[in-house]
Each structure stands twice: as structure tokens, then as C-alpha cells.
N, C-alpha and C positions, 0 to 999 in steps of 0.2 A: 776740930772733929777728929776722932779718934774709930775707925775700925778694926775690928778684929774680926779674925777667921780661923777655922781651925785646918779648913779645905780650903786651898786657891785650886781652880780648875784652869784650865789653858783657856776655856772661855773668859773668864772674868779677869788674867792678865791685861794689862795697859799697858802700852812702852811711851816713852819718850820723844816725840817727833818734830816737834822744834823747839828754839830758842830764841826770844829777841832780846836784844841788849839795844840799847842807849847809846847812838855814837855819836860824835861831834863831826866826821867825816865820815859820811858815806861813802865814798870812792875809795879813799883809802884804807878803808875797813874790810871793803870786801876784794882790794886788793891784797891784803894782808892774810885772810882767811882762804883767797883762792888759791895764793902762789905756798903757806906754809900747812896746810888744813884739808887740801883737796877740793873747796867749795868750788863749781862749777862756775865761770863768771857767763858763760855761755845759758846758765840756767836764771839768769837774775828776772826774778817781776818787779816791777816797781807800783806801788800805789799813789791814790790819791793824797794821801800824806806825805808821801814822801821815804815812805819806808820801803826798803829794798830786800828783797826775800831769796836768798840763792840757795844750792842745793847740794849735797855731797853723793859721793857715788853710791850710799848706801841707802839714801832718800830723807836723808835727816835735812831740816831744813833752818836756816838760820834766817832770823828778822832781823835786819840792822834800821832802826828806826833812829834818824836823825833830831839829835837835841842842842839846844843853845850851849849846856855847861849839861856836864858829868859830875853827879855827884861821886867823894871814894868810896867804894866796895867797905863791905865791912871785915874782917879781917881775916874769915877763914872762907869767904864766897870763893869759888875757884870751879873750873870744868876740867876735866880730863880727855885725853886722845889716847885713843889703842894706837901703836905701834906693834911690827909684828916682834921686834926683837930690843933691847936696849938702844943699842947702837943708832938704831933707826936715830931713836929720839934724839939720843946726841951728834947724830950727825945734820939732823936736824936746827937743831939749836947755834950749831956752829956755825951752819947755813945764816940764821938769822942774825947772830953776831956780825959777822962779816956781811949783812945786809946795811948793818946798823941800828937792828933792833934792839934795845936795849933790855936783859933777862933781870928781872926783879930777885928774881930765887930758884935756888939749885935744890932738887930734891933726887940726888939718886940713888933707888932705889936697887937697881942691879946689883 
């Protein structure tokens, strides 16, 4: 489906309010996204499925819904995080290196 506008009004703005991804571990998922991401572990619902819903300080909400096997992403799938400065991010990632998270790819941009 394709629409077109010539006027967006602030009425008829959407924004983006959560995400669920597919994980193989729940617990370690959303310990990943609480301690690198700010997801609130204090905020988690869990469902009748089994899927675990936690929340960032800005109300965005993540669904980590647990599965058997992970298929791979296709090749340009990615999400982004604001940071307020570069540094953030790399000191960030640095964090995670020396966690033992392992960084797929370097893009920087600064």
C-alpha cells in the first residue's frame, strides 16, 4: 500500500512505540537491552506466551518474544539508538567488548 499526502497534520502523525524481536533467551535478552539500552528490568510484563515486554525511560517498549531457533536477519535489518554525543556510543561499546559482547560492525560516523 502506498500513501500519499501533500499535508501531514500533527494529527495524523504515528510514531513508533514498540518492537518485538524473536529471541532464543529471554532472560538474557532483556538483560542485554537493560544493562546496554536503558530497558527498565523493573518495568518487564510477561505473557501468556511467554513473551516479555520491558520499557525505556522514554516509553518505547520492547517485546522479546521467545523462540526455538532464530532465523538470520537479512542483511541491511538494523535499529538505531540516540546517543547524546559520539563518545557515548563508543564508550559504550567498549563497555560491551570488555563485557564480552561480541561487535559484528563498526560504523563511525563522527
Amino acid at each position: 500500500m502506498i500513501i500519499q499526502s501533500k499535508k501531514v497534520s500533527n494529527a495524523a502523525k504515528m510514531y513508533l512505540n514498540h518492537l518485538g524481536l524473536p529471541v532464543r533467551d529471554e532472560w538474557r535478552s532483556q538483560q542485554f537491552y537493560s544493562a546496554y539500552f536503558g530497558f527498565g528490568p523493573a518495568t518487564a510484563q510477561e505473557y501468556e506466551d511467554g513473551t516479555v515486554i520491558i520499557r525505556n525511560a522514554d516509553g518505547f517498549d520492547l517485546a522479546l518474544h521467545p523462540v526455538g531457533h532464530v532465523e538470520p536477519s537479512p542483511a541491511f535489518l538494523h535499529a538505531g539508538f540516540k546517543a547524546t554525543e559520539p563518545a557515548d556510543v563508543r564508550a559504550t561499546m567498549a563497555r560491551m567488548e570488555a563485557d564480552g559482547v561480541t561487535i559484528v560492525e563498526r560504523n563511525d560516523e563522527a
